[in-house]
C-alpha positions in Angstrom: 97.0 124.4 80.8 97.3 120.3 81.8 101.0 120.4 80.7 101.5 123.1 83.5 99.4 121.0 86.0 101.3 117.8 85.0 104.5 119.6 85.4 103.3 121.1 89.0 102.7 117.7 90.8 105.9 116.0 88.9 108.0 118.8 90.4 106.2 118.9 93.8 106.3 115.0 93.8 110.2 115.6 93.4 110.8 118.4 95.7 108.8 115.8 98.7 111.3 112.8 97.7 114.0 114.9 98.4 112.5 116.2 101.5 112.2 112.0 102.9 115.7 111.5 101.6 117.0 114.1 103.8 114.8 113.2 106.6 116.7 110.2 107.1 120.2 111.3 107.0 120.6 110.7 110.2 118.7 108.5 112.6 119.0 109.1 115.8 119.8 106.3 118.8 117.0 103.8 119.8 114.7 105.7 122.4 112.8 105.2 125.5 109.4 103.8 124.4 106.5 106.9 124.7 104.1 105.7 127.1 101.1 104.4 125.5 97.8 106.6 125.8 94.6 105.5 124.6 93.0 108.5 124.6 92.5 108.8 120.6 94.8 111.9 120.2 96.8 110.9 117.3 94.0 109.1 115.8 91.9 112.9 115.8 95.5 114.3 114.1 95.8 111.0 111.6 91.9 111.9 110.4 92.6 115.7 110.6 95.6 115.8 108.5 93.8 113.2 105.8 91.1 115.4 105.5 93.4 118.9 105.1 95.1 116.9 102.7 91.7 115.9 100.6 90.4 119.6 101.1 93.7 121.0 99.1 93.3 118.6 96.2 89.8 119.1 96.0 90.6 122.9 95.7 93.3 122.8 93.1 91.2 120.4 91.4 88.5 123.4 91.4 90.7 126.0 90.2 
């Protein structure tokens, strides 16, 4: 049952590396700089997606 696990994250590990290779095909032009907000928005999103992230591990880890 490990060699399937092993095999599951080499593959996914794969399949994302060819997901950022494509990603940067092609860049776009330099653009006009987003205007800065301090209001901690991205911050929230940055913690939110970290802790999605550790909650799917920490199930497949389960099952």
């Amino acid at each position: 049952m490990s060699s399937i696990k092993a095999w599951t994250l080499f593959f996914l590990a794969f399949f994302l590396s060819g997901l950022m290779q494509l990603s940067h095909g092609q860049e776009p032009g330099p653009a006009a700089a987003p205007p800065m907000s301090n209001d901690g928005k991205a911050v929230d999103q940055g913690v939110a997606y970290v802790l999605m992230l550790l909650a799917l591990l920490l199930t497949y880890l389960i099952h």
